[in-house]
C-alpha positions in Angstrom: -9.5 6.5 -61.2 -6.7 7.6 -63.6 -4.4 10.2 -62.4 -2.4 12.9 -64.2 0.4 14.7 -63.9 3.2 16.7 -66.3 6.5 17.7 -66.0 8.1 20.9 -67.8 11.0 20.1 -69.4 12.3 22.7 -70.3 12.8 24.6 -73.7 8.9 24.5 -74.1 8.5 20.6 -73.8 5.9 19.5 -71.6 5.8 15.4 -70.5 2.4 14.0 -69.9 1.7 11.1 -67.9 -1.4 9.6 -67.0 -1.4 6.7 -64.4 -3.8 3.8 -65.0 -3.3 2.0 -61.7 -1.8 -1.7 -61.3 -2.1 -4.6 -64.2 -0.8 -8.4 -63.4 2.0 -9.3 -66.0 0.4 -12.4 -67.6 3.8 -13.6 -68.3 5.4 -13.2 -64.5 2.4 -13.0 -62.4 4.0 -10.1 -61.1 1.6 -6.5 -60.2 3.8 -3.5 -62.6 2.8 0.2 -62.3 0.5 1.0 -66.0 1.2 4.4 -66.9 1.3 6.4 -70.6 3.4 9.3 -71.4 3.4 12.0 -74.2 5.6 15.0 -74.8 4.2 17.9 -76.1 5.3 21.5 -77.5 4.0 24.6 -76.1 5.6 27.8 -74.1 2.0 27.6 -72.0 1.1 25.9 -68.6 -2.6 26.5 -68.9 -2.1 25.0 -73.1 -0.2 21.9 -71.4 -3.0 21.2 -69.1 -5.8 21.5 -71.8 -3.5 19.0 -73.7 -3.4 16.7 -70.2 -6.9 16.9 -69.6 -7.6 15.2 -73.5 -4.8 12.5 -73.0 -6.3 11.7 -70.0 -9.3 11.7 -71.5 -8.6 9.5 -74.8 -6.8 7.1 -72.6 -9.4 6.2 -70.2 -12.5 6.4 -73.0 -14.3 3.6 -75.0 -12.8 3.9 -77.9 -8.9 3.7 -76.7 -7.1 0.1 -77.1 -3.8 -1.0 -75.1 -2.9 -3.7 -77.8 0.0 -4.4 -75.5 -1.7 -4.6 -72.6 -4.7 -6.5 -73.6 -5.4 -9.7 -72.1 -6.5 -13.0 -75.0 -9.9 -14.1 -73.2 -10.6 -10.4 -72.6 -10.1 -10.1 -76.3 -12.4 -13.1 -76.9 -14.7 -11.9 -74.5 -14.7 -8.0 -74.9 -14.5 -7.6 -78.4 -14.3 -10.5 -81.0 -17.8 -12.2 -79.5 -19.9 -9.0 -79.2 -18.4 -7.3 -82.0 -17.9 -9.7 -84.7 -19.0 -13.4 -84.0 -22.4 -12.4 -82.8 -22.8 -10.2 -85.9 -21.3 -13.0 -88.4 -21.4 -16.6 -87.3 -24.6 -18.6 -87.8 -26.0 -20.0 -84.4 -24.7 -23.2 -84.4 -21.2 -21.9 -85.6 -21.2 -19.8 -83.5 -22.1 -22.2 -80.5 -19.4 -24.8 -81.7 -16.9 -22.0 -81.8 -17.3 -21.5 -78.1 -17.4 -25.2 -77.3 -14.0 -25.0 -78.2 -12.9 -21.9 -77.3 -14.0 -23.1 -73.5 -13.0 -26.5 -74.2 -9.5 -25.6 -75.8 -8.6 -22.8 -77.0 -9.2 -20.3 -73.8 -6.9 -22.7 -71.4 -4.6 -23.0 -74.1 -4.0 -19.1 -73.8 -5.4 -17.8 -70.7 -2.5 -16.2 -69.4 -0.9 -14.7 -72.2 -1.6 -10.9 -73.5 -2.8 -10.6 -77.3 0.9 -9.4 -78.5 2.9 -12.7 -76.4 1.2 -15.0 -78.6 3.5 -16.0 -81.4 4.1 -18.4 -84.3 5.5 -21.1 -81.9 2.9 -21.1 -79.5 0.5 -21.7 -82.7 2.6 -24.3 -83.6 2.8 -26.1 -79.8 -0.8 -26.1 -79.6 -1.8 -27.9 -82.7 0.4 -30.6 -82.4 -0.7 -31.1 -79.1 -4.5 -31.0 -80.3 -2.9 -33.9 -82.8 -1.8 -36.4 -79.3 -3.8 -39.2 -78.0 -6.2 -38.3 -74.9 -7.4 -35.0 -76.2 -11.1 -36.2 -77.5 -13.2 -36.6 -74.5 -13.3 -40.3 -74.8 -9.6 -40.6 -74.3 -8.8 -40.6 -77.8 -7.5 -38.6 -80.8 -9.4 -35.6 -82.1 -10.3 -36.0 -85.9 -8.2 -33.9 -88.3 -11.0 -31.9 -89.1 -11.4 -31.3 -85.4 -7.6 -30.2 -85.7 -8.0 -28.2 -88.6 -11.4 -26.3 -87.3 -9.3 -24.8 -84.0 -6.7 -23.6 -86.9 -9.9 -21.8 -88.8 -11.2 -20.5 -84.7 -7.7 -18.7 -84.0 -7.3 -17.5 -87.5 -10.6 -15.7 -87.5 -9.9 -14.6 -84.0 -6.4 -12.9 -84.9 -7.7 -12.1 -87.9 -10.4 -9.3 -86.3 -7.6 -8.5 -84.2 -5.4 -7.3 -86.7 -8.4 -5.7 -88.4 -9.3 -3.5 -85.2 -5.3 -2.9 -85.0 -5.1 -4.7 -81.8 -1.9 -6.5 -82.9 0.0 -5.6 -86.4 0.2 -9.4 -87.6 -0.8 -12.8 -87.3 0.9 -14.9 -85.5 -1.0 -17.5 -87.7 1.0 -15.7 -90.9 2.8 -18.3 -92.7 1.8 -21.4 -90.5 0.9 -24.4 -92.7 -2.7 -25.1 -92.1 -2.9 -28.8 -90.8 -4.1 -31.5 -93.0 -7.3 -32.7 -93.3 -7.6 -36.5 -94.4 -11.2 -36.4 -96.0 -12.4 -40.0 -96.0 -14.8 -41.4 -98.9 -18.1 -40.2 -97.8 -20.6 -43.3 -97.4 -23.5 -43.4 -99.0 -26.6 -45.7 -100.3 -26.6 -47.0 -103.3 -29.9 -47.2 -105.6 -30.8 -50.0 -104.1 -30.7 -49.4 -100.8 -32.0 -46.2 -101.0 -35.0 -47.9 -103.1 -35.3 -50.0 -99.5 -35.0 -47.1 -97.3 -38.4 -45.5 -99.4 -40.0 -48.8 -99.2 -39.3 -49.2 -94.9 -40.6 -45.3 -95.5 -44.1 -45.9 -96.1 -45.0 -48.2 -93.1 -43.6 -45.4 -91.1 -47.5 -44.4 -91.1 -47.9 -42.6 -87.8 -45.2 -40.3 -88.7 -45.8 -38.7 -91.9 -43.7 -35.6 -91.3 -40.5 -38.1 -91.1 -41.4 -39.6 -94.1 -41.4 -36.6 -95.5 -38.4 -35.3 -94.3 -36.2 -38.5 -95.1 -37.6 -38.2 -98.7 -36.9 -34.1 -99.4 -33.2 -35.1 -97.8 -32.6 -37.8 -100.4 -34.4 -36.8 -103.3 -33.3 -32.3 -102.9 -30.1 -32.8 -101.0 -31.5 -30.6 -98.4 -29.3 -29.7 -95.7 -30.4 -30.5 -92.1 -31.3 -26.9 -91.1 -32.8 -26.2 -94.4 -35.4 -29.3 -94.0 -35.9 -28.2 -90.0 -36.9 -24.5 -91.5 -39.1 -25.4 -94.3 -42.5 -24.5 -93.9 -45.5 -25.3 -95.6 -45.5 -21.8 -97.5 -42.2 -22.8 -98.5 -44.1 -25.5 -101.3 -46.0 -24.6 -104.6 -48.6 -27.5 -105.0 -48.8 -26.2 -108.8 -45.4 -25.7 -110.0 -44.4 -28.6 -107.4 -41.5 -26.4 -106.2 -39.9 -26.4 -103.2 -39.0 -23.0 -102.6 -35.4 -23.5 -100.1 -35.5 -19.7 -98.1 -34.5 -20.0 -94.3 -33.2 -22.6 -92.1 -33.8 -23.4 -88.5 -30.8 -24.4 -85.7 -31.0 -24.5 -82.3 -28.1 -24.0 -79.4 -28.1 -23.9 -75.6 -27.2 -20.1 -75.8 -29.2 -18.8 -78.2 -32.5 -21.4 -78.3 -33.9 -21.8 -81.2 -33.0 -19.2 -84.2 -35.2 -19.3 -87.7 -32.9 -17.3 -89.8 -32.2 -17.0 -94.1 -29.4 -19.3 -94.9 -26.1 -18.3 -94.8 -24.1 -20.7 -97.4 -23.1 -20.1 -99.9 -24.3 -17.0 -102.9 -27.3 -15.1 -103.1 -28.9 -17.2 -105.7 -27.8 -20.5 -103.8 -28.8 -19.4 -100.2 -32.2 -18.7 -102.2 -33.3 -21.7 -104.4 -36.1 -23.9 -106.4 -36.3 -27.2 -106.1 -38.3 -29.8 -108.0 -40.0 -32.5 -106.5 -42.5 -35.7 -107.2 -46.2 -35.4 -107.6 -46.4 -38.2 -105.0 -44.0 -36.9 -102.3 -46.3 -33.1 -103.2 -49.1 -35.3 -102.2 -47.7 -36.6 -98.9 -47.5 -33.1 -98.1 -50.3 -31.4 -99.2 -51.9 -34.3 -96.9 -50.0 -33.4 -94.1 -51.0 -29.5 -94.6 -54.6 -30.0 -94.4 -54.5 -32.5 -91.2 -52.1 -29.9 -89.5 -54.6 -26.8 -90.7 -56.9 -28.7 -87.9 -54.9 -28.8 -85.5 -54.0 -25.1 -85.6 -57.7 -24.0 -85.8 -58.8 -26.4 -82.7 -55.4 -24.8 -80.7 -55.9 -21.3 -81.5 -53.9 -18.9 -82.8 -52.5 -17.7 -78.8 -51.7 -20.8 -77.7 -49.3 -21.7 -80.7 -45.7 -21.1 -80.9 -44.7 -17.6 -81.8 -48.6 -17.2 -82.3 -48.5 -19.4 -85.3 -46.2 -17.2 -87.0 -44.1 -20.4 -88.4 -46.1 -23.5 -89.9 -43.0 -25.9 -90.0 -43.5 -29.7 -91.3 -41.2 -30.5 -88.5 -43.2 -28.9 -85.6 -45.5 -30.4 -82.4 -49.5 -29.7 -82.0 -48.3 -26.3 -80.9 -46.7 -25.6 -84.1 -43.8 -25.7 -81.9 -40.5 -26.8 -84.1 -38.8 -30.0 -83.5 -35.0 -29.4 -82.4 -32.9 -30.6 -85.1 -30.7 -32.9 -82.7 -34.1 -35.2 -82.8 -33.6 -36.2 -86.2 -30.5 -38.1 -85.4 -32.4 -40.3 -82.5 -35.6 -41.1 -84.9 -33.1 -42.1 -87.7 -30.7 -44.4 -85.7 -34.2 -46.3 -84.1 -36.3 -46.7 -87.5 -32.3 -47.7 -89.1 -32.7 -50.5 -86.5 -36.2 -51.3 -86.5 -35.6 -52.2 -90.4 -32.4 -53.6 -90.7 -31.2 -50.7 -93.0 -27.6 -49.7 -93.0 -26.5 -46.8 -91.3 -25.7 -43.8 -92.3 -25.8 -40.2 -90.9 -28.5 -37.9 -91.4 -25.8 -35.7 -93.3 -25.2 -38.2 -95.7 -28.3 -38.4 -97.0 -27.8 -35.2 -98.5 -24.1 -37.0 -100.3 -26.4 -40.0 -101.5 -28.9 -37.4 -103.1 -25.9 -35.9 -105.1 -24.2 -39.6 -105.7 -27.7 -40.7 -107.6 -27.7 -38.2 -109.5 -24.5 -38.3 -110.8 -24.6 -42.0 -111.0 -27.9 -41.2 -113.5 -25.8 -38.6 -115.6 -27.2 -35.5 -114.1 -24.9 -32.7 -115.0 -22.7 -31.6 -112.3 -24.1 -28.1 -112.8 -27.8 -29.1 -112.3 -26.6 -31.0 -109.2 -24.5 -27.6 -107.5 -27.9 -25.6 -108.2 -30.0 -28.4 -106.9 -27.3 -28.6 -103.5 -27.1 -24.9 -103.2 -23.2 -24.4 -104.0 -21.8 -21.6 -104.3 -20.2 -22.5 -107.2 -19.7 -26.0 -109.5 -16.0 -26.0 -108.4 -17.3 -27.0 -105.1 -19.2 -29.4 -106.0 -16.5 -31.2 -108.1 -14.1 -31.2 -105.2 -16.6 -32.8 -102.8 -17.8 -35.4 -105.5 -15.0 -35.8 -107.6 -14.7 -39.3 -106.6 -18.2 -40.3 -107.3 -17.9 -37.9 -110.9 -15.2 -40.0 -111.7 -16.5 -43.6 -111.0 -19.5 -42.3 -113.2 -17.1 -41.2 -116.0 -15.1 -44.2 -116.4 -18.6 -46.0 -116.5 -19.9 -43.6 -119.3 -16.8 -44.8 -121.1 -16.9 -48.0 -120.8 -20.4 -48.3 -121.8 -19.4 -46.3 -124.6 -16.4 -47.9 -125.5 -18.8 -51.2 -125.3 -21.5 -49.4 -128.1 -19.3 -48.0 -130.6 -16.4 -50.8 -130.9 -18.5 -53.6 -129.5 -15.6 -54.2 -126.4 -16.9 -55.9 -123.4 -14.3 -56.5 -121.0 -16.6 -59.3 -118.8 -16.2 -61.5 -121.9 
């Protein structure tokens, strides 16, 4: 229990000292006496002890901080994850934050207090993330493996610095380490046209013909397509109305929550869609309507609250990771190239560019935040389809045809 004790001075000066106990100096490993001190003005004992009884008080309460003395994983632990990755991270951010931090991150800095970590030891670690032998297969870690630690620390010291733990960052003026984005691969017309066709003999699953066709004809994201339920589609309008998405993570479970990229109007979004793929699921609907009246409302999941496309008999949701195994055996089973799930979402936006579609249509259609982002992700494929448009121009109006 903290002590205190004060010392007159002399000339009405009163010193106030309140002992905390013992700490271990992260830096020596050595135990050091942790005490506070204050002077204070008054001609008054029994005013000098009212004043000792508050210090001892505000430095022994919740709301004090020792920014010196505070220990990094204690901050990670204490304060950033409670107070403000809990609150802001979606789940699976959030859970792939702490995959590093544990993996990473927390050795990395274990044994340092919040105000020891400097520039250099920034520095130190990411070029070591950079070496051969740090991916768990023995190899090197992508640069956007690299570059996401450099986003974890900088949001880390950022909330720091916000609750006044440390005065800067000892991220401030570090170069952020490169990413080298590789050309995305996608399917071409024709082998998406393939894909559909391999599609329909998929016949005792229709809710994965379903999916695969929202993801390449919307450009639906993952957890978007996972959280879509069949309120979610007007069979008049033919409208897919994008409003929540659905991840799931060891610590958290499974988590239907409203989307969290990008703007208001993106995070919330209308999508247009074939009367034959509204068909396919406006079949689906009634044959699962069956299956929910012959279960009863108790014994589904949640109590039937949800009605996802993706779900079991017990309305149940499919975790997302099962896309990836389904996709990689039907892949096989047809001889189709591979691509990830993810990508199928890139191919949507490739088509559609490839067919003219303006690159604002397409953002709206992706849920962007803005256009610029979509013309830095598809620049490449924007400007294959420009040089295309003006050659086929070029070909109409001056009659050039470069194959002759």
């Amino acid at each position: 229990m903290a002590k205190g004790h004060m010392r007159d001075r002399g000339n009405g000066k009163w010193q106030l000292e309140v002992d905390l106990g013992y700490y271990v100096d992260p830096k020596t490993g050595n135990k050091r006496r942790h005490k506070k001190y204050r002077t204070i003005q008054t001609n008054k004992k029994r005013e000098a002890e009212t004043e000792l009884t508050k210090f001892v008080s505000e430095v022994t309460g919740d709301d004090y901080y020792e920014p010196e003395k505070m220990n990094f994983v204690d901050f990670v632990v204490n304060e950033w994850l409670p107070k403000h990755a809990k609150r802001h991270l979606s789940s699976t951010t959030l859970s792939t934050h702490i995959t590093y931090l544990e993996l990473r991150i927390i050795p990395a800095f274990q044994y340092l207090r919040l105000d020891q970590i400097k520039p250099k030891h920034i520095i130190d670690f990411i070029d070591n993330l950079q070496n051969e032998g740090m991916h768990k297969d023995g190899g090197k870690l992508a640069s956007s493996t690299v570059f996401y630690h450099f986003r974890i620390l900088n949001n880390l010291f950022n909330f720091a610095r916000e609750m006044q733990l440390i005065k800067n960052s000892p991220l401030d003026g570090i170069k952020k380490p490169k990413v080298d984005y590789k050309e995305i691969e996608v399917y071409t017309i024709e082998e998406a046209s393939e894909l559909i066709k391999a599609l329909e003999t998929e016949v005792n699953v229709p809710h994965w013909q379903i999916i695969v066709k929202l993801a390449i004809t919307t450009g639906m994201r993952r957890s978007e397509l996972f959280g879509l339920e069949f309120k979610h589609i007007d069979f008049d309008k033919g409208i897919v109305h994008v409003r929540q998405a659905l991840t799931y993570t060891k610590y958290g479970g499974y988590d239907v929550h409203e989307i969290k990229k990008g703007t208001r109007a993106a995070r919330r979004r209308d999508v247009y869609i074939s009367d034959t793929l509204l068909k396919q699921i406006e079949q689906l609907e009634s044959s699962r309507k069956k299956e929910r009246f012959a279960k009863g409302k108790s014994n589904l999941w949640r109590n039937g609250e949800h009605n996802f496309i993706l779900a079991d008999e017990n309305s149940k949701p499919f975790n997302p990771a099962s896309m990836k195994n389904w996709w990689k055996r039907f892949l096989q089973r047809h001889n189709l190239k591979y691509i990830n799930i993810h990508a199928l979402r890139h191919t949507s936006a490739t088509l559609l560019i490839n067919e003219g579609v303006h690159a604002k249509i397409i953002s709206q259609r992706l849920g962007h935040s803005d256009i610029s982002t979509t013309m830095n992700i598809y620049g490449h494929a924007i400007e294959k389809a420009d040089k295309l448009a003006s050659e086929k121009l070029d070909q109409a109006l001056l009659g050039n045809n470069k194959s002759q």
